[in-house]
N, C-alpha and C positions, 0 to 999 in steps of 0.2 A: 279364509273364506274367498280372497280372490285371487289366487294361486295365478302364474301364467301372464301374468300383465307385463306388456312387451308395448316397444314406443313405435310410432309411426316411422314409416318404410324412409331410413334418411335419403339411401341413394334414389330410390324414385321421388323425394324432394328437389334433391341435385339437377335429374331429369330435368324435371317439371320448371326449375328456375331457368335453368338453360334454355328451356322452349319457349318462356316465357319472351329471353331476350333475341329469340331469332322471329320473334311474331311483328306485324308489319306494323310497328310503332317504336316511340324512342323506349329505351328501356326503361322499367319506374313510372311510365308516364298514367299506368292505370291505376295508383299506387295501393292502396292497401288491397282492393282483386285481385290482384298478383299473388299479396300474401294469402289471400285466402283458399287460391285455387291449387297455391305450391302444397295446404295442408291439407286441403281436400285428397289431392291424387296423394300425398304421403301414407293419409291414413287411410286411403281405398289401397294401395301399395299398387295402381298403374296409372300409367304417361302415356297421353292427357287421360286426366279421368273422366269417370261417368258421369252424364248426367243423374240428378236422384229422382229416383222411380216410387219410391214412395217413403217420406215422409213424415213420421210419425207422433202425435202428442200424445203425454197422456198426463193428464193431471190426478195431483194424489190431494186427496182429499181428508180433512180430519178437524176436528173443534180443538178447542184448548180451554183448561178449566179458568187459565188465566184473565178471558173477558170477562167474567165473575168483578174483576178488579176494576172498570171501566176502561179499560185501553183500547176501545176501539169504537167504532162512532154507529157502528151496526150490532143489532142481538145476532146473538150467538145462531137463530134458527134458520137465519141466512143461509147458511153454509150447504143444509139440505137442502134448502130451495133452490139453490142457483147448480146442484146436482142435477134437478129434475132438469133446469134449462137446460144445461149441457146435454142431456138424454136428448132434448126438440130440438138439439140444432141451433138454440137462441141466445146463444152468448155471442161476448166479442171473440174467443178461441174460437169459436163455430165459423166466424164468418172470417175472421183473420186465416184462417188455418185450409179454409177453403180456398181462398185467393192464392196462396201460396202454394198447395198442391197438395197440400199436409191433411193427414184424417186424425180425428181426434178419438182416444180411449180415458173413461171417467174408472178411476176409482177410489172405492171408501175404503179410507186402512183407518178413521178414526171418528167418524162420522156420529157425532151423540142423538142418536136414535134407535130405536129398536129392531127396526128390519132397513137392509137396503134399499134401495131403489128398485136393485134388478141382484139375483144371481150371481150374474156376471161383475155386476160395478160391485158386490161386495167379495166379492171371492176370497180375496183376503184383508179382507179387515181383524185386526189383531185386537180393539177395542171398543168404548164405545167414549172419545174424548181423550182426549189426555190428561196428567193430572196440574194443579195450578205452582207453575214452577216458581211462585215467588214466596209458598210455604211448604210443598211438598213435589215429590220425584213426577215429572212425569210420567215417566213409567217403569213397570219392574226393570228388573235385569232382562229376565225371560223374552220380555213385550219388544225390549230395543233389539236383540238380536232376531225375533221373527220377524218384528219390521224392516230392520235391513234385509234379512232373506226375502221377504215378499216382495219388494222394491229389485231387486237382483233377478229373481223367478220373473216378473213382470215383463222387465228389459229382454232375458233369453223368449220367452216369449212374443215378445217384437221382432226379436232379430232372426229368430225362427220363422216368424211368417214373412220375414222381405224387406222388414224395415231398414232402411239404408243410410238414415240419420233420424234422432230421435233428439225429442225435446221434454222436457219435464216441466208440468206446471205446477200449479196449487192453487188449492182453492181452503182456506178456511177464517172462520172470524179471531182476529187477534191473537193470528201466527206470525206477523211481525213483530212479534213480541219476545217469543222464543228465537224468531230468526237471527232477531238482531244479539239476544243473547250470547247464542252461540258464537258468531262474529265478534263479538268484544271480546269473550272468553279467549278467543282463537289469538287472535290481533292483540290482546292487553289494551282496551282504549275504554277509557271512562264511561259510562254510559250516560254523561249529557253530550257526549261530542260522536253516539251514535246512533242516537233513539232519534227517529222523524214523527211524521205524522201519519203516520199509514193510510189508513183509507178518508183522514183530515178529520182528525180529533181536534177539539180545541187547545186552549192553554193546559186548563187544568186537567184533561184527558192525557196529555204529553207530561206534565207533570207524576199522574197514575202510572205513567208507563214505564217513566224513568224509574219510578222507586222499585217498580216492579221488576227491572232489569237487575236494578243494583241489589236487591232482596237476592233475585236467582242466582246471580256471578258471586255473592258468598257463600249461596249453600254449593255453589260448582266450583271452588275455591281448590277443595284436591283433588279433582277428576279432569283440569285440563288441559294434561297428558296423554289422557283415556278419550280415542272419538267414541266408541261406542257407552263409555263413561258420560259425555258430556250429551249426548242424544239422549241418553236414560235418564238425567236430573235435573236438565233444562232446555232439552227440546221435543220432540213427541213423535208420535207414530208414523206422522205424515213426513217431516221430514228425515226421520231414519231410513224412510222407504223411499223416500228420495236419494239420500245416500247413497243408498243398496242397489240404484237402477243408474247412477251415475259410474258406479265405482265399473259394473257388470259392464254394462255399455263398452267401458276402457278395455277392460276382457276379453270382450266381444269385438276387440277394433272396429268401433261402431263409433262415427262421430256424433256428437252431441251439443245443443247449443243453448249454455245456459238462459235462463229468463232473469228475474227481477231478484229481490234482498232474499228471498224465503229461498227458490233453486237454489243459491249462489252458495247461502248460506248450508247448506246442506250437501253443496260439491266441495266445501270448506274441509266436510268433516270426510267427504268419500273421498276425498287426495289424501287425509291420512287414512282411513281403511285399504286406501290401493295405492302406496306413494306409487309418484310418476302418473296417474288418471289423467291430470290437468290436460298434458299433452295431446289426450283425443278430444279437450270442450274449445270452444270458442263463447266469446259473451255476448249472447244477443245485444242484449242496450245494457244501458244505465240506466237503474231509474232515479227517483229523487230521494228514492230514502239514505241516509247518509253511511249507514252500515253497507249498504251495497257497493260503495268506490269505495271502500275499505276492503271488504272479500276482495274487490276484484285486483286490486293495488297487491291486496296478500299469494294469489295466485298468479299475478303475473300477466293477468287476461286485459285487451285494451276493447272496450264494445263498439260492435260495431255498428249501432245508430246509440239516437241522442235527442231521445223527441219527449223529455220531462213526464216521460209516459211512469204509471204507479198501480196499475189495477191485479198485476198478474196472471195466473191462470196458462200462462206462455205466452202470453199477448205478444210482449216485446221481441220474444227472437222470433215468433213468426212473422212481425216484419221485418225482422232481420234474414229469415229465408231466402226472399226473391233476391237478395242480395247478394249470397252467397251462391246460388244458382246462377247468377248472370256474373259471377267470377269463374265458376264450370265454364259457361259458355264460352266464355271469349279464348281461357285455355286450349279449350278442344275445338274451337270450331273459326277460329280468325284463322288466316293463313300468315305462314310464315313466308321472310323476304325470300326464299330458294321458290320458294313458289308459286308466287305471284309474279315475280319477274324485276321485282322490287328491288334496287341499291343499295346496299345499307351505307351508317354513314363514311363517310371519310378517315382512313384513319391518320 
């Protein structure tokens, strides 16, 4: 399914370092900008690169029948409500996503309600929920592979209209559930050493959650081989289709910047659908849930803020945006010592 996946442009890395160290400061001194501006122009493939022109969120939306169990500290009907927000503009993606430069796109790939929102936000919704992964599949066979494909379609369709960096949210009630499943699955790590609090369940909700964990890593016990295996029996629609827009995006030499436990979780499983993907994400943040610096540890990704942020949706790599924009800038737009008139040092 994702045929064609090639790594970012090394010698216009090489470039880019080099330019780095002829810019009017000591070299290293802007330290991880540097690194981030060397992977920008790599995976745009020119020296210095572009600024970004536009953008992109889009959060994937879907229930899970797992809240059923009490693992989360909100009902389930949440998940459509805070759809409609994102349609007014009224979330924290709304206004975070604003500030950064970013436009936001809503979709239901699993939304347990009868009609979408809009046309458009359900276009491909594949269900209505997912199923409760601590006694049955979340979803068929059939359901994981159109989810990945609609996640993948989603992305070309991004990168079709302009999109020039793309971010992946989530939105659903007690999908750090499955998220974190699949991460332990992934990782091999116990599920009291990776189950948090998600949206701040109490003792005994964390308790619900763990059992709930450990129920689904046995019935995912021979499928942890299989990513598209492990999406269809303990994770769900929304995040296959995150997968499917992670893995594409790498396809698409489109950079990407992952958000909290649930994206990360789900770029878990699109590095194995597209080995080599990793190399076009970067980690927005870390959040606090504990499965999250496990993904990120497994992929090799270091985030880049750090502010105990937990809500998702993309919150956290959109402020990690302006971030990586003012690593652009200083690439492409400081002068170098030839050009300012500037000495370098001593040798």
């Amino acid at each position: 399914m994702f045929a064609g996946l090639t790594a970012p442009d090394a010698a216009v890395a090489a470039d880019a370092r080099a330019r780095q160290n002829r810019l009017t400061k000591p070299p290293g001194s802007l330290g991880r900008l540097e690194d981030l501006s060397v992977w920008v122009a790599s995976c745009q493939g020119v020296c210095p690169p572009r600024q970004f022109v536009r953008p992109r969120v889009v959060v994937f939306a879907g229930d899970h029948g797992v809240t059923a169990a009490g693992v989360s500290a909100f009902p389930a009907a949440v998940t459509g409500q805070m759809i409609a927000n994102f349609d007014a503009g009224g979330a924290a993606i709304n206004v975070l996503a604003e500030l950064a430069g970013a436009t936001v796109r809503v979709a239901d790939v699993a939304v347990d309600c009868d009609e979408p929102l809009s046309p458009a936000i359900g276009a491909y919704k594949v269900r209505r929920g997912s199923g409760n992964i601590a006694v049955e599949d979340a979803l068929t066979a059939a359901e994981a592979a159109a989810a990945v494909a609609a996640g993948a379609r989603i992305a070309d369709e991004e990168v079709d209209s302009g999109a020039d960096l793309l971010i992946a949210g989530d939105m659903g009630i007690g999908n750090t559930t499955p998220a974190t499943t699949l991460i332990a699955a992934v990782t091999g790590t116990e599920p009291v050493a990776a189950v948090g609090r998600g949206t701040g369940i109490d003792d005994e909700g964390w308790m619900r959650k763990t059992a709930a964990v450990r129920d689904a890593l046995y019935r995912a016990r021979n499928v942890t081989g299989d990513p598209l295996g492990l999406l269809r029996v303990c994770g769900g629609a929304d995040l296959a289709a995150m997968a499917g827009f992670c893995a594409q995006a790498a396809v698409r030499r489109t950079p990407v910047l992952l958000d909290g436990v649930v994206v990360t979780a789900a770029a878990l499983l699109a590095d194995r659908l597209a080995p080599g993907a990793r190399a076009w994400w970067q980690a927005g943040h870390r959040s606090t849930e504990p499965a999250h610096a496990l993904a990120l540890a497994h992929l090799e990704l270091e985030p880049i803020v750090d502010l105990r942020m937990r809500l998702g949706e993309g919150t956290g790599a959109a402020v990690a945006l302006p971030v990586v924009r003012a690593a652009v800038a200083a690439l492409t737009s400081m002068a170098t010592f030839d050009e300012a008139g500037i000495s370098e040092e001593s040798s």
